[in-house]
N, C-alpha and C positions, 0 to 999 in steps of 0.2 A: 599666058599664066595670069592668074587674076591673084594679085595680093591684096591686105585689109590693114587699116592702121588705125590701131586704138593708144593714143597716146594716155588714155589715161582708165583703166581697166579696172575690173574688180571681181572679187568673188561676190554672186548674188544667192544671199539665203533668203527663201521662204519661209514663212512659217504662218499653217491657215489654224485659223482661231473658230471658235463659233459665231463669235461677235465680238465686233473691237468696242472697247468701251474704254473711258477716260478714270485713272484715278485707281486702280485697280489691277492685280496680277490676274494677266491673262494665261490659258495655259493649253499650247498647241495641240490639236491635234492630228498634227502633219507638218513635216516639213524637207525640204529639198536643198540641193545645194548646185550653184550650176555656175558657166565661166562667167562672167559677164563683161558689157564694153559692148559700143556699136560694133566695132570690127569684128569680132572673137562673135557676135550675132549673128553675123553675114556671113563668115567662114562656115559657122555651124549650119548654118542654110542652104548653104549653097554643098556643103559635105550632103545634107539631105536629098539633095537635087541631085546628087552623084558627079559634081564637078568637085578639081581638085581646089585650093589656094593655099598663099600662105598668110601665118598671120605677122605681122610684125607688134612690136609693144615695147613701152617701158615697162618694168616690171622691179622689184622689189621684195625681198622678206621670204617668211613661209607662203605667204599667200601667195604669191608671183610664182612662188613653182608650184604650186597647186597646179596654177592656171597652165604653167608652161607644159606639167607632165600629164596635165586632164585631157589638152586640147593634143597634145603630141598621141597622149593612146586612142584618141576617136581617130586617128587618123587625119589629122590635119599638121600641115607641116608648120613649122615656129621657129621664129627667130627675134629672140627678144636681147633688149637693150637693157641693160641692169642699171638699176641707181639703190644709195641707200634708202634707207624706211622699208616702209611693208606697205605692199598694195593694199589699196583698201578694201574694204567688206561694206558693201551695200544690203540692208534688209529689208524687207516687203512683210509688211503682214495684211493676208488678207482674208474674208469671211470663207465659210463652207460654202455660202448661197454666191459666191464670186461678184459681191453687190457692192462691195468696198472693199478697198486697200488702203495703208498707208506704207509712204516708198519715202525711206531718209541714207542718202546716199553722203558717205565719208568724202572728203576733199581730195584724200589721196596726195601721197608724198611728194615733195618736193623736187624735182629736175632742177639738175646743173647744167650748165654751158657744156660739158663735157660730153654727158650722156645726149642732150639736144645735138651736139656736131655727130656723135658716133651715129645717131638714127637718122639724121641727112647723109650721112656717107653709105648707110647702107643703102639707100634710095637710088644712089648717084651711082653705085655698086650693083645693080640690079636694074633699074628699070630700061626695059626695051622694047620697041616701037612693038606696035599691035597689043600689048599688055592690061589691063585696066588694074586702078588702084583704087580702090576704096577710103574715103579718109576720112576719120568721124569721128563724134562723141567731146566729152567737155575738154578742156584744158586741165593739165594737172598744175598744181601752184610751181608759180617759178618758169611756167613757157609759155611768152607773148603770144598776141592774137597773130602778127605775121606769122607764126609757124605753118602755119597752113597757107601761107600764101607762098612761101618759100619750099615746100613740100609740091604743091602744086605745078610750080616752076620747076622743081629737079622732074620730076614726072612728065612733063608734058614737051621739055626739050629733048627726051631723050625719043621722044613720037610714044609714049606711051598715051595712055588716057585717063585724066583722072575726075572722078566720084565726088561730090563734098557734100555730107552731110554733119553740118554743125550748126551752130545758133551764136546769136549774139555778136559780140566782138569779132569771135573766128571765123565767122560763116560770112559775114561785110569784109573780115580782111583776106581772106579766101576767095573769092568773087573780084576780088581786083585783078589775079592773077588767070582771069578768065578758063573755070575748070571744063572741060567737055559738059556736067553734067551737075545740076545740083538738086537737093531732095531736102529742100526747108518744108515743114507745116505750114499750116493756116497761120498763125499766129507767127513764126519767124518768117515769114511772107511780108510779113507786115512791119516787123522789126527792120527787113530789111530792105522796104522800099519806100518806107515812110508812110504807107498808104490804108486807108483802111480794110480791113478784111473779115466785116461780120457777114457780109451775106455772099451768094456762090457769085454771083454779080460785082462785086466788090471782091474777088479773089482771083477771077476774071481780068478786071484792068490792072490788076500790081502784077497777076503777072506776065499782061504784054507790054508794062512798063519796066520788063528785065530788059527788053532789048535795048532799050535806051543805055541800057547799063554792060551793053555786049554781052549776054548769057544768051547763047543759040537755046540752050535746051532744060527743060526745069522739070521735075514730078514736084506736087505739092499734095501733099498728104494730108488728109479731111477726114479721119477719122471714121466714122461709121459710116458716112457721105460719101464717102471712096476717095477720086484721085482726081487731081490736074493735071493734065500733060499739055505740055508747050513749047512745040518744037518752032523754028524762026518765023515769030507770030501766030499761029495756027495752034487752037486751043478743041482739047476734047479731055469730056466728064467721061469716067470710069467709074460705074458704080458696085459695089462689091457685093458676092454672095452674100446670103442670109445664112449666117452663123447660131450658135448657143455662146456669146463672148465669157468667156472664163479668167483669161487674162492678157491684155490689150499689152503688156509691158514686153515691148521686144518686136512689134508686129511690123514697127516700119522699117529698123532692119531687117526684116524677113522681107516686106517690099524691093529696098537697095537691091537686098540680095537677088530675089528671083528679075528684078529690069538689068541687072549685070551678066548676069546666067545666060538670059535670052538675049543681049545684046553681044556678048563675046560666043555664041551660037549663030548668028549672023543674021537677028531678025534687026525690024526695025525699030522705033522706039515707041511706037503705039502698041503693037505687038507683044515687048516688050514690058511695057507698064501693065497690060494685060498678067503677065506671069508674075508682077511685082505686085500687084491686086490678091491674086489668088493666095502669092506664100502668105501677102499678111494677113490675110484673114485666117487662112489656117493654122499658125501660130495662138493671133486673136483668140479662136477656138479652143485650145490646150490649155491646161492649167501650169502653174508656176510661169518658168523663162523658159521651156522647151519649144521644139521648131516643128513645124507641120512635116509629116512625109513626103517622098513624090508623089505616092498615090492619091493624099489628102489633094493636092494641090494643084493636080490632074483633073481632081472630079471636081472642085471648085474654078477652075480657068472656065470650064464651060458656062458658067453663070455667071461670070463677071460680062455686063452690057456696056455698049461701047457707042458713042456716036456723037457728031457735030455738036458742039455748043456757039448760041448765039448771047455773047453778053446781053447783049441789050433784050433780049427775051427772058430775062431770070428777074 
């Protein structure tokens, strides 16, 4: 089974303008409404792909059962952990020409110790060996950057396998507890190995300076560039199809998703990163936070190029 955890989720509204301008009532002419959260991204993607998962979550308010009865009728299973407040509402505005956006995302309510212990106990209640867990997205106020190191840990003794895809504080205190698999960007590559990472040469050595840090296995995420895959030292560029980009928000959990799909399918993790290239771009592709099909994703795998990278040749 492959479950997903967004400890900190939201309802994501769009809304496309003709142009964003300062100072001034803009006035839609379109707009959507969708679940949003890394995790609740990767469930939605990988439901695309026609795998099962579940989602896990704090959750909160009217919006939290938005989410809980939105994602339960696509058919995805759920099991959410309640706290007071209201999940937050994240909103995106962006052009018709898909040439800008602005993305201001709420903080999202407070966790107590209570509901923090109820969402380790369902971890500790569920997770077994062969399983993979997906673990992502911000912290919500009131849960330390260990939680993910501690999540990591229920996961991975019980021989499951766990995912980390976070930044900052979480994603350094998560990486102590050595996850099977992590999928930082360019830029949290760099947060969190100290190292510089403006050019593909420079993205290159932070990340065969993971091993130094015991992480067998990294995707590092390079935006139109494509991917880094770095399995125990051994580095290869993935460069992505040639898309129409509409909107880029959501695309590298659509990656997570499709390298977890094809890895709990029993390929390997080049393979792998290969199908994690294609979902994000076809996400990429789409407008608003919606997810590529399988077909999109099919026809795009064949155009993702694949082969040896020499750092010292970049």
């Amino acid at each position: 089974m492959i479950y997903t955890v967004t400890l900190n989720p939201a309802v994501d509204r769009e809304l496309t303008v003709p142009q964003i301008a300062f100072d001034r009532v803009l006035r839609a002419t379109g707009w959507q409404v969708d679940y949003g959260g890394k995790g609740f991204n990767v469930s939605r993607m990988l439901l695309a792909l026609g795998a099962e998962s579940v989602a896990l979550a704090f959750a909160g308010g009217k919006s939290g059962q938005l989410l809980h009865d939105g994602l339960r009728d696509l058919g995805i299973g759920v099991d959410f952990v309640w706290v007071e407040g209201e999940t937050r509402t994240n909103v995106s505005i962006v052009t018709e020409e898909h040439d800008h956006y602005v993305k201001v995302n709420e903080p999202g309510p407070t966790v107590g110790a209570a509901a923090q212990a109820a969402l380790l106990q369902r971890l500790r209640d569920l997770a077994r060996e062969g399983d993979w867990w997906v673990l992502g997205g911000s912290l919500p106020p009131g849960v330390a950057p260990d939680f993910y190191t501690q999540m990591v840990q229920i996961v991975q003794s019980a021989g499951a396998r766990a995912v980390l895809d976070s930044s900052g504080e979480a994603l350094h205190a998560g990486c102590t507890a050595r996850p099977y698999l992590i999928k930082p960007n360019d830029v949290e590559l760099g947060q969190l190995t100290g190292m510089r990472t403006e050019t593909t040469a420079d993205i290159v050595t932070a990340a065969e300076a993971l091993a130094e840090m015991e992480l067998r296995r990294a995707i590092i995420s390079m935006g139109k560039a494509g991917a880094l895959v770095v399995e125990d030292g051994q580095s290869r560029l993935l460069s992505p199809p040639r898309i129409v980009e509409r909107n880029p928000i959501g695309a590298g959990d659509s990656l997570v998703a499709g390298v977890v799909y094809a890895l709990d399918g029993g390929q390997g993790l080049w393979e792998a990163a290969r199908w994690g290239v294609a979902c994000g771009a076809a996400t990429a592709s789409l407008s608003g936070t919606a997810v590529g099909s399988e077909q999109l994703v099919r026809d795009l795998l064949t155009q993702v190029e694949t082969g040896a990278l020499d750092a010292q040749a970049q």
